[in-house]
Backbone as CSV, one residue per row, in Angstrom:
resi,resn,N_x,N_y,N_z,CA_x,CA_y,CA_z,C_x,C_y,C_z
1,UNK,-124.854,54.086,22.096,-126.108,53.572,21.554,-125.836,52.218,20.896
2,UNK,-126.773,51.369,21.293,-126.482,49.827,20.535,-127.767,49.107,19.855
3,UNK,-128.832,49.853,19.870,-129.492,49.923,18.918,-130.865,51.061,18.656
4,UNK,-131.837,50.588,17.501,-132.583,51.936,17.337,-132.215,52.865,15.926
5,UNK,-133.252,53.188,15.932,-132.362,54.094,14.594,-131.210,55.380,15.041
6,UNK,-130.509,55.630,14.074,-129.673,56.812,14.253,-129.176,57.394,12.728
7,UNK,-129.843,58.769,12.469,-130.719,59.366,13.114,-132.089,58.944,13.418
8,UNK,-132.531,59.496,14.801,-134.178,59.469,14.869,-134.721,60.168,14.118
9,UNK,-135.977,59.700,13.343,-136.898,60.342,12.366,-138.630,60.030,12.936
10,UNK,-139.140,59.603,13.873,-140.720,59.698,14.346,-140.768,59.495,15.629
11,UNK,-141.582,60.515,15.710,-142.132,60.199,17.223,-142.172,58.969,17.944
12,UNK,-141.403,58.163,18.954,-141.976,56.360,18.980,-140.784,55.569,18.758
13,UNK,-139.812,56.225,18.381,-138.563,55.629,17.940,-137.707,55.491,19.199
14,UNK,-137.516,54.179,19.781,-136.336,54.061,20.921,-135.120,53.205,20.763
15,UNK,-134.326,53.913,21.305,-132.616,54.094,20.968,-132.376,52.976,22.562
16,UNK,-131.340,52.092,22.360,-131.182,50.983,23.383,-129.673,51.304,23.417
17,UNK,-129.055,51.353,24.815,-127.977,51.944,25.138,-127.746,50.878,25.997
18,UNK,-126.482,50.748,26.402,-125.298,49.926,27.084,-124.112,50.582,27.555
19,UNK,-124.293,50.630,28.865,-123.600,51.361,29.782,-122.605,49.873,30.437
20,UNK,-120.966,50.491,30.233,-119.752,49.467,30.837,-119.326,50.457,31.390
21,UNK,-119.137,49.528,32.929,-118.272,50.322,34.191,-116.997,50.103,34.201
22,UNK,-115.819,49.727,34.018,-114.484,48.795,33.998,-113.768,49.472,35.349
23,UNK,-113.406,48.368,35.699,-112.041,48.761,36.857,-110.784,48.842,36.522
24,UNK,-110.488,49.936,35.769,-108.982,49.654,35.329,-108.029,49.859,36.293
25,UNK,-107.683,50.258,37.645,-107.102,50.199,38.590,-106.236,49.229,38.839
26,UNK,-105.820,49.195,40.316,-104.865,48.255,40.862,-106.037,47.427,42.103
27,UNK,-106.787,48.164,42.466,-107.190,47.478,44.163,-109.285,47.877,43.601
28,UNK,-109.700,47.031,44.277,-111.107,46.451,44.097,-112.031,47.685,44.849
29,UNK,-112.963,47.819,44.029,-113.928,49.365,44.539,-115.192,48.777,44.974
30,UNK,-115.213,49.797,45.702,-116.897,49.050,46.431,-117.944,50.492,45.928
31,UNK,-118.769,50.110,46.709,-119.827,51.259,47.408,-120.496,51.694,45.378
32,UNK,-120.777,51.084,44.362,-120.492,51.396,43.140,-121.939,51.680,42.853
33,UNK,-121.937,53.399,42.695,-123.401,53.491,42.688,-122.799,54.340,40.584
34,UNK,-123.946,53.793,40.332,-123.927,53.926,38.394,-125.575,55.151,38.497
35,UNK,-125.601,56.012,37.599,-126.751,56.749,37.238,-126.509,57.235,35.773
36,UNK,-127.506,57.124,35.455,-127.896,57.700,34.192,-129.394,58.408,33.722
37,UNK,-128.515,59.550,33.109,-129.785,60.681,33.062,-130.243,60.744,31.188
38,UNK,-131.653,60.333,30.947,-132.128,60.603,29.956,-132.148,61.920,29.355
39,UNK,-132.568,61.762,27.476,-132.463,62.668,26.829,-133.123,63.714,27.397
40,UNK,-134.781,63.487,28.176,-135.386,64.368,28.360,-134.902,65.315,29.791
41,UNK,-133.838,64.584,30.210,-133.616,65.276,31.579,-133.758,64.491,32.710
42,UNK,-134.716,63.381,32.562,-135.032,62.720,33.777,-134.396,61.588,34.070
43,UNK,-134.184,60.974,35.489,-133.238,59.701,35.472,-134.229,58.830,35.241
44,UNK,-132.800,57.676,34.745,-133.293,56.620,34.040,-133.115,55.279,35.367
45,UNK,-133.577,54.472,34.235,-133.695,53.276,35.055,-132.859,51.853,34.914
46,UNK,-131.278,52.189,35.356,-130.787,51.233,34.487,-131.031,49.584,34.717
47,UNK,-130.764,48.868,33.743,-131.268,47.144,34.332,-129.734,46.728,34.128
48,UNK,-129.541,45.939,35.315,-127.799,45.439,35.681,-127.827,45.653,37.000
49,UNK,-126.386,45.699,37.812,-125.614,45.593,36.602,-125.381,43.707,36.117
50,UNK,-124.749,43.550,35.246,-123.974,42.145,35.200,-122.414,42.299,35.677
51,UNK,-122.422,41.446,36.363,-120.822,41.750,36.854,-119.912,40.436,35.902
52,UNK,-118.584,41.035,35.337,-117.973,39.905,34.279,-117.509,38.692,35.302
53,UNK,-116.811,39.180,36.935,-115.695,38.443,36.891,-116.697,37.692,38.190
54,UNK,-117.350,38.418,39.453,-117.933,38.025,40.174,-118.923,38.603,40.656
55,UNK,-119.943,37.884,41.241,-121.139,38.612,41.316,-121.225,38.758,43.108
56,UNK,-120.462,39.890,43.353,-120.026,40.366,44.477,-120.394,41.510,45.330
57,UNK,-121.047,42.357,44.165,-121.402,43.545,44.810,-120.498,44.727,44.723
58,UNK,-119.015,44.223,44.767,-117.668,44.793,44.350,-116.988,44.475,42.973
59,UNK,-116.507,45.403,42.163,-116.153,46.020,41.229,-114.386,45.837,41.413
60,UNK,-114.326,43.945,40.901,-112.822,43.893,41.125,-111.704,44.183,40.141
61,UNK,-110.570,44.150,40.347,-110.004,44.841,38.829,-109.241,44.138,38.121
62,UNK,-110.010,44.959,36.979,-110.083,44.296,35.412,-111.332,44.058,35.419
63,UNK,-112.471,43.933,36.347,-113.833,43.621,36.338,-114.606,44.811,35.020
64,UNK,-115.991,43.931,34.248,-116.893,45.237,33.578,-117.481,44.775,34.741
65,UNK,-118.878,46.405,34.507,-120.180,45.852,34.669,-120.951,46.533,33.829
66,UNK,-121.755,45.952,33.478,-122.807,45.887,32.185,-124.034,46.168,32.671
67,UNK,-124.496,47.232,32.362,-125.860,47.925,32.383,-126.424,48.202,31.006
68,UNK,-127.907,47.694,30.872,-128.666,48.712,29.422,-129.453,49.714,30.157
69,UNK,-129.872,50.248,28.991,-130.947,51.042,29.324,-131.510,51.961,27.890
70,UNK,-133.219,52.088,28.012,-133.916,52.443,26.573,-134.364,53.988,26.642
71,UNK,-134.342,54.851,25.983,-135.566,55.812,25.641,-136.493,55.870,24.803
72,UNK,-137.339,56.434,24.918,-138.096,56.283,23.523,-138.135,57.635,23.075
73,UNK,-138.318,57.862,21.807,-138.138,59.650,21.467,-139.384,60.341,21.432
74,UNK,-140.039,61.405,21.890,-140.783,61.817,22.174,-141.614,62.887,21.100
75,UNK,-142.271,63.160,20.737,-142.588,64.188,19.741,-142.262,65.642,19.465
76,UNK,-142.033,65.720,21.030,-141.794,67.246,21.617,-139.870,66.721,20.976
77,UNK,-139.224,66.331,21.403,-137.874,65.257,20.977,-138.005,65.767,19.392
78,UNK,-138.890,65.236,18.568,-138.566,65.830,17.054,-139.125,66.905,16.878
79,UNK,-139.682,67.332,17.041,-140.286,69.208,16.983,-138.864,69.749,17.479
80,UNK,-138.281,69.816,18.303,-137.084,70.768,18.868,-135.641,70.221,18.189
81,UNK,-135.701,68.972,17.203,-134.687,68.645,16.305,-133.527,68.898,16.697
82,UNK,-132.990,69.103,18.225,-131.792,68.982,18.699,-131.574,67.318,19.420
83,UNK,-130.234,66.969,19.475,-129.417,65.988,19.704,-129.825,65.499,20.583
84,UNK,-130.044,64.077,21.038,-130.266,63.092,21.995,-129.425,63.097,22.751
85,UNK,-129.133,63.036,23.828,-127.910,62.834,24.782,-128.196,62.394,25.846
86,UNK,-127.864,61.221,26.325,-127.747,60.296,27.362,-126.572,60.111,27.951
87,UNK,-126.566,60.925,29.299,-125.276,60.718,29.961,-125.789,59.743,31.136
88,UNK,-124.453,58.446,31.693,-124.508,57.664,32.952,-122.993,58.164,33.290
89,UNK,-123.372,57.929,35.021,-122.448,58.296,35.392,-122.083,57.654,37.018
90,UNK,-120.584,57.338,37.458,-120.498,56.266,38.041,-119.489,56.632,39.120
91,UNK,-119.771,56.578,40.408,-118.870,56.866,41.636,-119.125,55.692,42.596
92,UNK,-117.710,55.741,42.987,-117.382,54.703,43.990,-116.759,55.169,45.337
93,UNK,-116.590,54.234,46.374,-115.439,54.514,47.572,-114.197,55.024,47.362
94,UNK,-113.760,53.971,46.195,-112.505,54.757,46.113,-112.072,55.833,45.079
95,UNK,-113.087,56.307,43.853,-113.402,57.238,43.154,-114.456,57.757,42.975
96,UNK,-114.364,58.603,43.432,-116.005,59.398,44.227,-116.674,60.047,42.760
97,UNK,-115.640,60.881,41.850,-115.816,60.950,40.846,-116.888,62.619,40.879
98,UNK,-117.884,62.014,40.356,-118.122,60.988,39.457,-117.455,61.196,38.089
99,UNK,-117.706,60.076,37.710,-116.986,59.620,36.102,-118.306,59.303,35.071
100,UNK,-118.389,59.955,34.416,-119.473,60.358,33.575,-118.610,59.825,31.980
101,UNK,-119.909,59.368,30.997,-119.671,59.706,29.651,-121.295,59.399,29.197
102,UNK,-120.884,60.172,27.747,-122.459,60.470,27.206,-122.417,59.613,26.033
103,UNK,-124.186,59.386,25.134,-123.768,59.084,24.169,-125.135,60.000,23.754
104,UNK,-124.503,60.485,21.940,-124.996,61.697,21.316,-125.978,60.888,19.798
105,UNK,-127.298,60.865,19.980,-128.252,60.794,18.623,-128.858,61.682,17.971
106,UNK,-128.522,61.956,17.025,-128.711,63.167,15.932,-130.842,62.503,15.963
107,UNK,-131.063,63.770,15.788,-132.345,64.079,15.568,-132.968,64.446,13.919
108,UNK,-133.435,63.580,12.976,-133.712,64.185,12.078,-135.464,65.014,10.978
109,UNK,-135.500,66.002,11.433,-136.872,66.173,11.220,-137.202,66.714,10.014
110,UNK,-138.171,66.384,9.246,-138.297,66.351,7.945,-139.864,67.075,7.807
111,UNK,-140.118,68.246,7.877,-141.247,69.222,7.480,-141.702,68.600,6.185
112,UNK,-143.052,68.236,6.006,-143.982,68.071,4.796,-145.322,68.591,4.836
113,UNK,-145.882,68.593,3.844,-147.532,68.968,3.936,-148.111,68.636,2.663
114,UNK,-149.158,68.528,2.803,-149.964,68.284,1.138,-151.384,69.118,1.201
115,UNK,-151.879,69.399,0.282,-153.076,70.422,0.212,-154.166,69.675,-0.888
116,UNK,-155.195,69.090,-0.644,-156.209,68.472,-1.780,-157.117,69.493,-1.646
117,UNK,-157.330,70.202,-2.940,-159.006,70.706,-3.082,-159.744,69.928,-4.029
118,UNK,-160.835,69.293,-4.128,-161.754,68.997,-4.953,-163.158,69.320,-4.940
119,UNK,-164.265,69.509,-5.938,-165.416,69.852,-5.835,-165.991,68.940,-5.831
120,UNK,-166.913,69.094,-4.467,-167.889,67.924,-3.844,-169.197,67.916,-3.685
121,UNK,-169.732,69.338,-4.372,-170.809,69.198,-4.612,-171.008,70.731,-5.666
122,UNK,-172.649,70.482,-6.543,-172.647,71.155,-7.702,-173.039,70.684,-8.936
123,UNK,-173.391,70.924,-9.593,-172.792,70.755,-11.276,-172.183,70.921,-11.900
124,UNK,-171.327,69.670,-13.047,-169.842,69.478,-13.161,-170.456,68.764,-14.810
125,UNK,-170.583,69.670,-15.991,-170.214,71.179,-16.134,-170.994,72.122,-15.156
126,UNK,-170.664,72.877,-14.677,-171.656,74.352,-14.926,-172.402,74.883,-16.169
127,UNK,-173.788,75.072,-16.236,-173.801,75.278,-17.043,-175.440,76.363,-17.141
128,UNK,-175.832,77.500,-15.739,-176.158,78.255,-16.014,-176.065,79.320,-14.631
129,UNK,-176.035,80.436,-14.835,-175.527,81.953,-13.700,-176.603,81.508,-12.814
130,UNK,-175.476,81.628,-11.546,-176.772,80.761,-10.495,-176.277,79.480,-10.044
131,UNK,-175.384,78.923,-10.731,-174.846,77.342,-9.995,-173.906,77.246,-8.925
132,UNK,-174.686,76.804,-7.727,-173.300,77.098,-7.121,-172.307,75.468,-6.830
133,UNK,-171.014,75.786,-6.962,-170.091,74.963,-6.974,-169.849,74.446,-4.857
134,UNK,-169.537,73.516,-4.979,-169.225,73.157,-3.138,-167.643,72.457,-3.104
135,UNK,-166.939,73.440,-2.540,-165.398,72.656,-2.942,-164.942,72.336,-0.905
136,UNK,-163.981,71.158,-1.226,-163.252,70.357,0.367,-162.049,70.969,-0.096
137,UNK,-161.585,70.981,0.909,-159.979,71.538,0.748,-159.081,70.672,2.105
138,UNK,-158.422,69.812,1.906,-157.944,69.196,3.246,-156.211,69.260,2.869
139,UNK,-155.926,69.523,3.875,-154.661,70.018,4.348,-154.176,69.033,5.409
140,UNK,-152.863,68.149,4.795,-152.855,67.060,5.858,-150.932,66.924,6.338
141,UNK,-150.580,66.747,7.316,-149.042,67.104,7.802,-148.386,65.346,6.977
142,UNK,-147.699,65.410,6.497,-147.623,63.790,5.706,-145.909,64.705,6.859
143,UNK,-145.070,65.287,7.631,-143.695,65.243,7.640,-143.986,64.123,8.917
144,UNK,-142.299,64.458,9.508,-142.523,64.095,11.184,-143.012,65.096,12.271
145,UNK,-142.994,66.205,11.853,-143.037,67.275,12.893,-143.952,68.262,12.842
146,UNK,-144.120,68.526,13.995,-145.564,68.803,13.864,-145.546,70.644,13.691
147,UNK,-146.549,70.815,13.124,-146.283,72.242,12.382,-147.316,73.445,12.715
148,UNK,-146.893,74.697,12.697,-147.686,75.754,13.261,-147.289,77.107,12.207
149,UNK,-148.384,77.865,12.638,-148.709,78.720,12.181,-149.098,78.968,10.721
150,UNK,-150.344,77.866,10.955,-150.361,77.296,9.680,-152.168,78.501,8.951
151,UNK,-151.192,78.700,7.609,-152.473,80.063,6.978,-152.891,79.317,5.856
152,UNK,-154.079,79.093,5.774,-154.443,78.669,4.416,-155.497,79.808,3.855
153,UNK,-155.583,79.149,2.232,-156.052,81.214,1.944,-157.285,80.137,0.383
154,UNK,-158.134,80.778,-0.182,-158.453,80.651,-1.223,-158.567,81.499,-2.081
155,UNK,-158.499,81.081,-3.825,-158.656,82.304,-4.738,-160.017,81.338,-5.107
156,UNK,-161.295,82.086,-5.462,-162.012,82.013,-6.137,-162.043,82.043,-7.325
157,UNK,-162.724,81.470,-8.417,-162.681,81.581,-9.810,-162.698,82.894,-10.778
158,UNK,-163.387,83.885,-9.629,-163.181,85.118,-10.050,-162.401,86.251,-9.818
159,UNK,-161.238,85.419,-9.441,-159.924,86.054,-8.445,-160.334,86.428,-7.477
160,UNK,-161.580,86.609,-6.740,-161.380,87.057,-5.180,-160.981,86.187,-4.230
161,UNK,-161.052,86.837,-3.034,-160.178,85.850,-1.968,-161.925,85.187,-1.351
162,UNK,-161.734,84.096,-1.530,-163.433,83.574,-0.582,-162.356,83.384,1.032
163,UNK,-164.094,83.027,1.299,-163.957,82.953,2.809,-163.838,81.550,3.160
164,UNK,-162.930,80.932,3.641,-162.980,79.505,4.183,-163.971,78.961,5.334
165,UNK,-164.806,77.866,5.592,-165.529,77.422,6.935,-164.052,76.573,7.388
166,UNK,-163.660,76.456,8.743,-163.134,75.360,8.828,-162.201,76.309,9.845
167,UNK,-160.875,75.515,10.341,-160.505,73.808,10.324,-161.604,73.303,10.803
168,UNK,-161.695,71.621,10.499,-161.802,70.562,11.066,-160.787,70.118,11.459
169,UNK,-160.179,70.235,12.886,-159.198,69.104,12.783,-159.015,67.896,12.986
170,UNK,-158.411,67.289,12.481,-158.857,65.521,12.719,-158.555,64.967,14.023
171,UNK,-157.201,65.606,14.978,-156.613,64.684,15.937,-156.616,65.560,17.446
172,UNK,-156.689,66.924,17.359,-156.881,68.079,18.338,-156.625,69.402,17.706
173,UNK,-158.132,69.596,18.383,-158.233,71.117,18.336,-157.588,72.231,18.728
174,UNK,-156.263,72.381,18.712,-155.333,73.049,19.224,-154.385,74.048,18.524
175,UNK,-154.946,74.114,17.367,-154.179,75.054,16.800,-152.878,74.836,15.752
176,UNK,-152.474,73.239,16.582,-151.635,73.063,14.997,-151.417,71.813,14.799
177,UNK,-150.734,71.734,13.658,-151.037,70.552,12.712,-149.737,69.634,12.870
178,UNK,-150.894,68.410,14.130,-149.800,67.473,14.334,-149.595,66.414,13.076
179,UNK,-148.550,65.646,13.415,-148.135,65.129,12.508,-149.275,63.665,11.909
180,UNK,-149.605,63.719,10.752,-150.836,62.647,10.710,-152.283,63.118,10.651
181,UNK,-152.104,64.904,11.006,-153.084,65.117,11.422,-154.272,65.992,9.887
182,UNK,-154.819,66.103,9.486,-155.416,66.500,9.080,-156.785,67.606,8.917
183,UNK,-156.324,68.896,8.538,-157.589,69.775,8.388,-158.392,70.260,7.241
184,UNK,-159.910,70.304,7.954,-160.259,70.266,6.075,-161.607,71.392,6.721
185,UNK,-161.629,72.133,5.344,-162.184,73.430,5.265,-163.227,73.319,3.985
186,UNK,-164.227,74.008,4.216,-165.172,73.827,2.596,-165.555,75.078,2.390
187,UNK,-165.731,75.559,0.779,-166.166,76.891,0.739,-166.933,76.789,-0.949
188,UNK,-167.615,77.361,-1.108,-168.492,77.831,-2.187,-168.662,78.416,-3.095
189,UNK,-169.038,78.465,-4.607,-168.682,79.549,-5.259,-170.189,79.320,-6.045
190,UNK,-170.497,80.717,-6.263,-171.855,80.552,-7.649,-171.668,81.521,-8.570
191,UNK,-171.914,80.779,-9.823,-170.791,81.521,-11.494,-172.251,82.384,-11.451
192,UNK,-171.276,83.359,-12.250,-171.839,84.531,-12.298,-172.578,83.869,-14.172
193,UNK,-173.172,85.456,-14.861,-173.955,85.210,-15.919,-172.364,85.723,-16.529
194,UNK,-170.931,86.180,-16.102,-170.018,87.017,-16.582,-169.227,85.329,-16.747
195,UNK,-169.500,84.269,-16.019,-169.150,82.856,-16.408,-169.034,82.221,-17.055
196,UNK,-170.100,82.258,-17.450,-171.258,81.227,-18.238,-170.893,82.171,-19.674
197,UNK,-170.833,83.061,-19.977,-170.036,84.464,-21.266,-169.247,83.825,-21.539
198,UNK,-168.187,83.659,-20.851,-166.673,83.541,-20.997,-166.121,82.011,-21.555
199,UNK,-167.444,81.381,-20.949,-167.048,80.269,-21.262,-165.823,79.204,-20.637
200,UNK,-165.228,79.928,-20.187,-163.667,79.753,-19.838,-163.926,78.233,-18.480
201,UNK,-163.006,77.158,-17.999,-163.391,76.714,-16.923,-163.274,77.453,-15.583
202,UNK,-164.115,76.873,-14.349,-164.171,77.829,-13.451,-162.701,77.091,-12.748
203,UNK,-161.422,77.687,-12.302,-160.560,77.298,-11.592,-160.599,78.093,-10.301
204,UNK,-160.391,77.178,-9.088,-160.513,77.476,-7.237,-158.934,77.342,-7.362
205,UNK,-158.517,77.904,-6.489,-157.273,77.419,-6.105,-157.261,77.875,-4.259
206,UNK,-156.437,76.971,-3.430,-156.389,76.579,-2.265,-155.168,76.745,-1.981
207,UNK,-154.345,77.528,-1.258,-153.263,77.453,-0.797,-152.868,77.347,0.740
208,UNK,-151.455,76.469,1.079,-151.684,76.916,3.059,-150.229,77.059,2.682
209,UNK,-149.420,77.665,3.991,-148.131,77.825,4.075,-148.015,77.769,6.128
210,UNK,-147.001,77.439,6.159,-146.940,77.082,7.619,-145.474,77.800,7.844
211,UNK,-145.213,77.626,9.458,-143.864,78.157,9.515,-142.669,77.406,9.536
212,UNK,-143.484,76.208,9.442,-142.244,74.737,9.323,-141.928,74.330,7.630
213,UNK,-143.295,75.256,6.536,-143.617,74.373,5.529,-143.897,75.716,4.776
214,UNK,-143.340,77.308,4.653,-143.839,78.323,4.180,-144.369,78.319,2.707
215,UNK,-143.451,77.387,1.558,-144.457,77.412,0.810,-144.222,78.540,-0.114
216,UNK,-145.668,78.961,-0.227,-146.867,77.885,-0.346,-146.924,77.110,-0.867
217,UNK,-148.005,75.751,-0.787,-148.190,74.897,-1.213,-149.886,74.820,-1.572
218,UNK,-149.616,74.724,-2.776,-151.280,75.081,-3.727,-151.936,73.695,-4.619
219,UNK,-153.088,73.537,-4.210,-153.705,72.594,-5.219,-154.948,73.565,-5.944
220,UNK,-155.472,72.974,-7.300,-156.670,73.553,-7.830,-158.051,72.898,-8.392
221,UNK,-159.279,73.091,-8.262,-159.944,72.230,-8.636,-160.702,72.832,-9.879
222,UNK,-160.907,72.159,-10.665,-161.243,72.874,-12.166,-162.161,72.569,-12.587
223,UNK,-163.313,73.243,-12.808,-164.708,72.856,-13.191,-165.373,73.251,-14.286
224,UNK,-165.875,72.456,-15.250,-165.771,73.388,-16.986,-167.243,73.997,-17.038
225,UNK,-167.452,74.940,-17.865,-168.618,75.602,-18.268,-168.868,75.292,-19.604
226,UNK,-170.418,74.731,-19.692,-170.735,74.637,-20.886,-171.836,75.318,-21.103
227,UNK,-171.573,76.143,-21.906,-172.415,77.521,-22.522,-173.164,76.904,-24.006
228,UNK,-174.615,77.089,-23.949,-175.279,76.350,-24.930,-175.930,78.257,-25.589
229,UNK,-174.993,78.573,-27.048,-175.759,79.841,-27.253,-177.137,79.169,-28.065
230,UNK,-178.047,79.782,-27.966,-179.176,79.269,-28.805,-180.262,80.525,-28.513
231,UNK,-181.418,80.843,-29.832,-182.093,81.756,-29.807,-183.315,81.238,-31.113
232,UNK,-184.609,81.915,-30.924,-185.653,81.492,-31.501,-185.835,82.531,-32.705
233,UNK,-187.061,82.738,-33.413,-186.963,83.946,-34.049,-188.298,83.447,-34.620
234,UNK,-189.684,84.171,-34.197,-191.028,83.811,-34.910,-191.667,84.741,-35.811
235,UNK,-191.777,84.896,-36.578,-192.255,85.841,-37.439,-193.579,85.291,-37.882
236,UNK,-194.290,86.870,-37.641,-195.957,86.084,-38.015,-196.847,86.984,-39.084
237,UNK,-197.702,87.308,-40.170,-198.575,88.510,-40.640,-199.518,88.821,-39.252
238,UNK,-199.369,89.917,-38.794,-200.380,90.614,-38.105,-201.239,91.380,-38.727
């Protein structure tokens, strides 16, 4: 590898390689067919060769020849976070071979996630049994790799589990959460008269856990109650 990052860390990242043939021999080789097979399996396309000593067609000795050649890393490439490997490989007339060598790029994939809940619609205080609160919850992949089996859950203010609407997903509907990608879910709550008592603020909490990112990973959105006690008292001669 002669340039590119190493390790690879995003999808998009290409590694520039330089492939030398040398004749270390005694007597001049012909027929010099060079191949090289990409990380993904498939052959590549090398550009060359340059020949050092003459541009002959033959491979005289002590002669290089100088080939590059690029990949680019693929997404599927960082999801499977195993090693890059680019082997070329080189047979001639008079060494049929072939004579192969590889070169090895570490893969590095870095699982992240972030979870925002905030309340986006409502009244903020609360402040009578009957209000209902409107909370977003977006769940967005900030790693490189793209992530699955992804559960997100809510606690309601009154410890139950609510029911989520959603995903939205931002980039495909497919079930999991590519990298960049973002899902967002909304769900509801209306304080009870056992609320508005307590006084206490109403806290949501939002959690997701994935199998790249288990977690969990929890945000909360906190909404205060303001309880106004007040009472009349008329006294009249009847």
């Amino acid at each position: 590898q002669t340039s590119g990052p190493n390790p690879v860390t995003a999808a998009g990242d290409t590694i520039g390689y330089t492939v030398v043939v040398t004749n270390t021999g005694s007597v001049t080789q012909t027929g010099v067919n060079t191949t090289d097979t990409l990380p993904d399996g498939s052959a590549g396309v090398l550009s060359g060769p340059t020949e050092s000593i003459s541009a002959n067609g033959d491979l005289d000795v002590g002669e290089t020849w100088t080939y590059t050649i690029s990949y680019t890393a693929t997404q599927a490439d960082i999801d499977a976070g195993a090693d890059l490997v680019n082997s070329a490989s080189v047979a001639t007339t008079q060494v049929p071979g072939p004579t192969t060598d590889t070169a090895t790029t570490p893969v590095s994939g870095s699982p992240s996630l972030t979870i925002v809940k905030t309340q986006t619609s409502g009244p903020n205080p609360v402040t009578a049994a009957g209000d209902t609160i409107g909370y977003t919850i977006v769940v967005e992949n900030t790693g490189n790799v793209t992530q699955t089996g992804v559960n997100t859950t809510d606690t309601l203010p009154d410890g139950s589990a609510g029911t989520l609407i959603g995903p939205t997903e931002s980039l495909n509907a497919d079930g999991q959460l590519e990298v960049g990608e973002t899902w967002t879910y909304t769900i509801s709550y209306t304080a009870t008269q056992a609320d508005i008592d307590a006084g206490a603020d109403l806290v949501n909490t939002a959690s997701v856990a994935t199998n790249e990112v288990p977690g969990p990973t929890s945000d909360t959105a906190t909404t205060p109650v303001n309880a106004a006690a007040s009472l009349t008292i008329d006294k009249t001669q009847t």
